[in-house]
N, C-alpha and C positions, 0 to 999 in steps of 0.2 A: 294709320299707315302713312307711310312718306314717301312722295316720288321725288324724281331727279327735280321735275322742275319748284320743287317746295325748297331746295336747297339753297346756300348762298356760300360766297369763301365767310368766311369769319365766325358759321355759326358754332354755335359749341353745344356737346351733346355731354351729359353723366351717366353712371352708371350706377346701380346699386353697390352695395358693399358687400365683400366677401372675407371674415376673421379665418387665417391660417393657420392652420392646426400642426404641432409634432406628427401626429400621425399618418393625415394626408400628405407632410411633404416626403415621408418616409416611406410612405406605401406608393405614391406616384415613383419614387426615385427606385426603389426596389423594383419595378416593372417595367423603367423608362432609362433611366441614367442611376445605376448601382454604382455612388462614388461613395468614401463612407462619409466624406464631409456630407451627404444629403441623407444617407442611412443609418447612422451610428454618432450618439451627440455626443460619447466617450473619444469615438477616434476623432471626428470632429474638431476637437479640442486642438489635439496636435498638428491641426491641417494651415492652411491660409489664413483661410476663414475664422479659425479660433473657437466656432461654435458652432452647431446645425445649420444648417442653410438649406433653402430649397432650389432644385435647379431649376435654371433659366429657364427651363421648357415646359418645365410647370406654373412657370410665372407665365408663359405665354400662353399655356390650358387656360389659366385661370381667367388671365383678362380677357380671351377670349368669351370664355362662358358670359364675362359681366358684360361686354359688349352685346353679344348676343339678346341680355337679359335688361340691356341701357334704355335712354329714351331717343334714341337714333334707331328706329324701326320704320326698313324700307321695305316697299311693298312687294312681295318674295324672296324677303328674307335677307342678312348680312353677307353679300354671295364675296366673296376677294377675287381679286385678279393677282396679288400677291404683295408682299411687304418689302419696303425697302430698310434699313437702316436699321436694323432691329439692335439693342444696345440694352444691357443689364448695368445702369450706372451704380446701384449697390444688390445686396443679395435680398432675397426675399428671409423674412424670420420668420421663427413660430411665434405666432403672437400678434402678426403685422395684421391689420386690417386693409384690403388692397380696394379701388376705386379704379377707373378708368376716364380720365378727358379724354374728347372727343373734340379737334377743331377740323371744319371744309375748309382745306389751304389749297385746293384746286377744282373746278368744274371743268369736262368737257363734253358736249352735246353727242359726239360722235354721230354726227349727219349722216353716216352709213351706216347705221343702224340704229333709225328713229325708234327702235321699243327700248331704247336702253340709255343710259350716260356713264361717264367715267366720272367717278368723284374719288382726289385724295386724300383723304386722311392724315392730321396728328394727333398721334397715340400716345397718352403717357400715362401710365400703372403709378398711381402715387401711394406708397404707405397712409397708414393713419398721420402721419406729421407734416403730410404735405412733400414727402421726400417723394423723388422717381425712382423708383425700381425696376423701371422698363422700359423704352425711348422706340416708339418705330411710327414708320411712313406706313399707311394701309392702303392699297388701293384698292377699291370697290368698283362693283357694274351696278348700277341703280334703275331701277325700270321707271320707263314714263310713262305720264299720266295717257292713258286712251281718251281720245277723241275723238 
């Protein structure tokens, strides 16, 4: 487990790997976001996209579960305080295998309230080739170590 004060700006955290499915990004869109470019890889074709896609907000389920499941594990858990700048620079495919960097691009102690810290977050969802397919600021409450 990791407290606030084990953190630094510059560290960088991974995450395991997660391979995306036709299925999952069709069965999340049919529940969540029913466009057919995320539903249907015939209509698809004719859309923007040219092909299946999965939506942004599946891409943002996803990386969260890999954060969740990374080796950035603070001590009661990945709690947010909420995201800034959240940005799909390409689509997610079937086929993509997606990861998560993790870099502390901010520490605050928050002296008014010594059980906890603010740390924030860059977040980037990279395909299997190193591409981003997901760009955002995390903000986190981080607990500190008892003394």
């Amino acid at each position: 487990m990791l407290y606030f004060e084990d953190l630094k700006v510059g560290d960088t955290f991974g995450t395991p790997t997660h391979p995306v499915t036709t299925e999952e990004i069709v069965a999340f869109a049919r529940q969540y976001d029913p466009q057919p470019f995320h539903t249907d890889a015939t209509a698809a074709k004719t859309s923007l996209f040219g092909e299946l896609v999965a939506s942004g907000w599946h891409t943002a389920a996803l990386s969260m579960s890999l954060m969740v499941r990374g080796e950035l594990q603070p001590d009661g858990g990945v709690i947010g305080r909420g995201v800034d700048q959240l940005r799909w620079p390409r689509p997610t495919l079937p086929g993509d295998t997606l990861r998560v960097e993790m870099t502390v691009t901010e520490i605050d102690p928050m002296p008014s309230r010594t059980g906890r810290g603010r740390v924030k977050l860059s977040c980037r969802t990279l395909n299997q080739n190193g591409d981003p397919v997901q760009e955002m600021t995390a903000r986190l409450l981080v607990q500190r170590r008892v003394t």
